[in-house]
N, C-alpha and C positions, 0 to 999 in steps of 0.2 A: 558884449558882456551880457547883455539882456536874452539874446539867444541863446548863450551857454547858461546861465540860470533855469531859463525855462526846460531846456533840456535834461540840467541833473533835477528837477522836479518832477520832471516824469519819470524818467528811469527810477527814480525813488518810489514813485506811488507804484510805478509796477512791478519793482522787489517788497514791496509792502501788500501788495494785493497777492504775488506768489505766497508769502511766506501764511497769508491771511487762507491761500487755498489749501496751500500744504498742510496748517495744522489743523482745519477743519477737514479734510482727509483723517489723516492722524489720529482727529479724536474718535472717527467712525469708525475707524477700521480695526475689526475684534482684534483682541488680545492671542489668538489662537492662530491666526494667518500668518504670523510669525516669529512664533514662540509657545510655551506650554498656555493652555486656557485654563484662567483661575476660577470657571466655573464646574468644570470637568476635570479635579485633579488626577493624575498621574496612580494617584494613589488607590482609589474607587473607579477610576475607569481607565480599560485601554481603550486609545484613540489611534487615529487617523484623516490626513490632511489631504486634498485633493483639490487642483485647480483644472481650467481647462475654456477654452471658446464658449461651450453654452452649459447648462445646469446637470444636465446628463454625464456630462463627459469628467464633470467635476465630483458628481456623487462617484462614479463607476471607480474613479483616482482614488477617492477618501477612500473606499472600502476593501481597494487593493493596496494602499497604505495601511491600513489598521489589518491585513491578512500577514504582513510581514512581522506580527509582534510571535505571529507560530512559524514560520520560516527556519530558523535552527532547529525546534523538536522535531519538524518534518523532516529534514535531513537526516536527524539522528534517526528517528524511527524506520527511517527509508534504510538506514544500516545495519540497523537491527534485527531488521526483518530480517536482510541479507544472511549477517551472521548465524542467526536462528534454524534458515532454511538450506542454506547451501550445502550441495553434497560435492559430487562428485559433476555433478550435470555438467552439459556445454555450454557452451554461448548461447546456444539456447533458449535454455532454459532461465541461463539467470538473466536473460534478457526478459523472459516473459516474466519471472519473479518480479523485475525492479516495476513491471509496467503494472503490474498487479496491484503490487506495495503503493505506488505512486496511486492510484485511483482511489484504493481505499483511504489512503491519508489525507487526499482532496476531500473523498465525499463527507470527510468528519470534520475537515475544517468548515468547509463551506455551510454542515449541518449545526458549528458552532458560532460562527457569523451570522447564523441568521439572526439570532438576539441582541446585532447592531443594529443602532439606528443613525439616519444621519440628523443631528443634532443641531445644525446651524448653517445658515447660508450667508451670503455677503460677496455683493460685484464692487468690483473696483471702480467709482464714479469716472476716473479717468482712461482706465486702459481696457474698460467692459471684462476684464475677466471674471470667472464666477470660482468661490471657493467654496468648498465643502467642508464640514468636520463629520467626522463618523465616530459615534462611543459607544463599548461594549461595556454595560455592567461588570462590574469583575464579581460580583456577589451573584448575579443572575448566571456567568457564566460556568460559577464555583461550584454550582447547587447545583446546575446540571448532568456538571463532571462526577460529582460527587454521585449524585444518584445513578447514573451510568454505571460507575465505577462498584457500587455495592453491588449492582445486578451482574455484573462480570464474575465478583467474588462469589457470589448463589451459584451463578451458572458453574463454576471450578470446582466448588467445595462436592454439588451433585455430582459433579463427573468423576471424582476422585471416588465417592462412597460407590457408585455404578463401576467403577474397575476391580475396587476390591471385593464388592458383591458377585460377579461374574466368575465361573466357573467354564466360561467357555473363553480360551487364550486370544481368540483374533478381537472378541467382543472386549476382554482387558484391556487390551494394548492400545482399544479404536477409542475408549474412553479414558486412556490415558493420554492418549496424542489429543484428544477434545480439550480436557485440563490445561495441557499445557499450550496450546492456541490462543483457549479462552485467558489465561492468565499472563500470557507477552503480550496480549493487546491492553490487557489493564495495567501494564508497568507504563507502556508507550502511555496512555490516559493521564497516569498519575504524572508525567513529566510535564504533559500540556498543562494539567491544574498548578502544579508548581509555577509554571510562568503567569496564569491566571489568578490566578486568589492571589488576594493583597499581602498576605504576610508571607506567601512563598511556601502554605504546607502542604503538604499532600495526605492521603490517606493508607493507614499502616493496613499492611495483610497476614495473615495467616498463612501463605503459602507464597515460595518464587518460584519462578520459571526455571531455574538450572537445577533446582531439586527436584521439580516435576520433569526435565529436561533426561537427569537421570533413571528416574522410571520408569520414564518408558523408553529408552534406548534397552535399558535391563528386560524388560519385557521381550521386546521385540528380539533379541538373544534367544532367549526363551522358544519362542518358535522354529522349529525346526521345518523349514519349507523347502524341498528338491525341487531343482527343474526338471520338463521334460519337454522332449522338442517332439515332432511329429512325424508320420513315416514317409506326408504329403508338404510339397511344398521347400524351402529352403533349409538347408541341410545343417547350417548349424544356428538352427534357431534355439534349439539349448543354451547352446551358449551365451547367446543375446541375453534370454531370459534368467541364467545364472548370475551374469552380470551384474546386470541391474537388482537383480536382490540381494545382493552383499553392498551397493550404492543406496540401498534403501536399506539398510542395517538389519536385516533378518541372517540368521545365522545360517548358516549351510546346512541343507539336508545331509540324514542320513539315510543314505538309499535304504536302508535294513528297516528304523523303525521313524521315518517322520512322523510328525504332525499332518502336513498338507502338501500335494502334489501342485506344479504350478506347469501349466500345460500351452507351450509358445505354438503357435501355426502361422507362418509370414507364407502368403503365398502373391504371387505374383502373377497378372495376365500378360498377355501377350505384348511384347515392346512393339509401340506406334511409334510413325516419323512424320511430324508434321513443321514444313517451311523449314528443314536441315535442323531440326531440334529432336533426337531421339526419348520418347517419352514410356516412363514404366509406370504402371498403376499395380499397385497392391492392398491386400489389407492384411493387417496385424492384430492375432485374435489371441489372448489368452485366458484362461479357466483355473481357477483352483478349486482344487477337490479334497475332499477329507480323505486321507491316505486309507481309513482301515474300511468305513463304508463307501468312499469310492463315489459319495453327494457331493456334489457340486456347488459351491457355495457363491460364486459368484461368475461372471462373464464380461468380458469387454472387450470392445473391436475399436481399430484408429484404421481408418484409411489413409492410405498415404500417397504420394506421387512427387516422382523426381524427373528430373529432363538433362539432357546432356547434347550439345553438338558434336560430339568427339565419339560418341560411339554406343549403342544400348549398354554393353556393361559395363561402362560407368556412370550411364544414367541407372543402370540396377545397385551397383555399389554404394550410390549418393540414396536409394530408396533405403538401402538396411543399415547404412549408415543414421538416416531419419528414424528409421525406428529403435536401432537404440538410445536414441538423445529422447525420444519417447517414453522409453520405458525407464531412462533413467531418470526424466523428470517427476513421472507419473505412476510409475506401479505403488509405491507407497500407499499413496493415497487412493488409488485405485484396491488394492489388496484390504485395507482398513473399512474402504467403503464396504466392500463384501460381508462386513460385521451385521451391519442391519439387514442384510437381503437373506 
């Protein structure tokens, strides 16, 4: 009887010393480790939680925790982009579009995090892990958006007065596709501020993207640009080059009285064979020219090169196939750049 005594006396003081450890645990262990911190509310800051084996590991978590509060705008804006840009292009293209969109939507998050700080640390006495908190100002990252975002609508409102100023149609249309760039990037802005600033509002504009959007499609109408192919090199490079300017919404020349000639040259060297791989190298050069003087306003070459085990032409086919996913990515933008030059 006396050894069983002694026995639930101990097991007692040693549920007494657990529960003695437990709650002094308990009382240490921030309010944030597992739940909202009531000194960083929800409301004045977005946060972010990180755990991990040593201090690094647990910052690096907090702050890729607190990058997920823009995770849906980046999606969105990754769609919008899409929607905004896509034409007619291949795989391609909208592959290079999404990898584009994706970078730039990174280097703005990343430029918006930087005004986190991690805010608090704390290891677990028992299990050594270390946790992190990470808090972004919502008012520091408000201010930012916000002055970003005016500098967007300065930069649209200039481009808009620069198209209707212009008297010369390619320089119109290059400042109207400027506008409306500059002004889908400040809609995507105002979405992020929406999630950022505490009351949820964003900043009213003067101008959208689908009416700037019609503008200069209307414009771009407007210019009458003919193809021409060459009398040197691949025979229906005309037609590459036709293509791709009705893919870039320019209206069809009138052989009689265009605007601007647009002059395709795809020539090709001599098919190599190296290790059973048939290989063609080409380049792809096009010129537009002002139809009645015949100046030249701008020029651009793409090298290209395709390979085939099955035989040189269809390692040639796989090249002019390459150059039209080329030109339907890029003439646009190429053609408009000719504005300034």
């Amino acid at each position: 009887m006396k050894n069983l005594f002694t026995t639930l006396v101990i097991v007692l003081a040693l549920g007494l010393l657990g529960c003695a450890t437990s709650s002094k645990k308990d009382a240490d262990q921030p309010d944030w480790v597992t739940g909202q911190s009531s000194k960083y509310e929800r409301q004045r800051y977005l946060v972010g939680r990180g755990q991990g084996g040593d201090l690094d590991m647990a910052k690096d978590r907090a702050r890729a925790d607190l990058a997920k509060n823009f995770d849906v705008q980046v999606t969105e804006r990754t769609e919008d982009i899409q929607q905004f840009e896509a034409t007619k292009d291949g795989e391609a293209a909208t592959s290079r579009l999404e990898e584009s969109a994706s970078r730039k939507l990174t280097t703005h998050t990343d430029q918006l995090l930087q005004g986190a700080e991690i805010a608090e640390l704390w290891q677990d006495p028992e299990t050594k892990t270390f946790y992190a908190l990470a808090v972004l100002s919502r008012t520091k990252a408000s201010r930012g958006l916000r002055k970003e975002i005016q500098g967007l609508d300065e930069a649209t409102r200039h481009s808009v007065r620069s198209a209707q100023a212009s008297d010369d149609p390619l320089v119109k249309v290059a400042f109207a596709s400027r506008a409306l760039a500059t002004q889908t990037e400040r809609e995507r802005l105002e979405k992020t501020l929406r999630v950022v600033d505490r009351l949820g509002h964003g900043v009213p504009s003067d101008q959208n993207a689908a009416s700037l959007r019609v503008d200069r499609d209307e414009l771009l109408q407007r210019i009458q640009i003919v193809a021409r192919g060459s009398e040197r090199g691949y025979d229906h490079t005309e037609d590459l080059v036709g293509s791709a300017l009705v893919s870039a919404g320019f209206a069809g020349g009138d052989d009689n009285e265009p605007d601007y000639e647009l002059k395709g040259l795809l020539l090709f060297d001599e098919p190599r064979i190296r290790e059973g791989v048939h290989w063609v190298v080409g380049t792809l050069e096009i010129t537009l020219l002002s139809a009645k003087s015949q100046q030249a306003r701008g020029t651009k070459r793409w090298e290209l090169k395709a390979g085939s085990s099955v035989g040189p032409s269809v390692a040639q086919r796989r090249a002019i196939e390459k150059a039209q996913a080329v030109l339907n990515a890029q003439l646009r933008s190429t053609i408009l750049g000719f504005a300034g030059e």
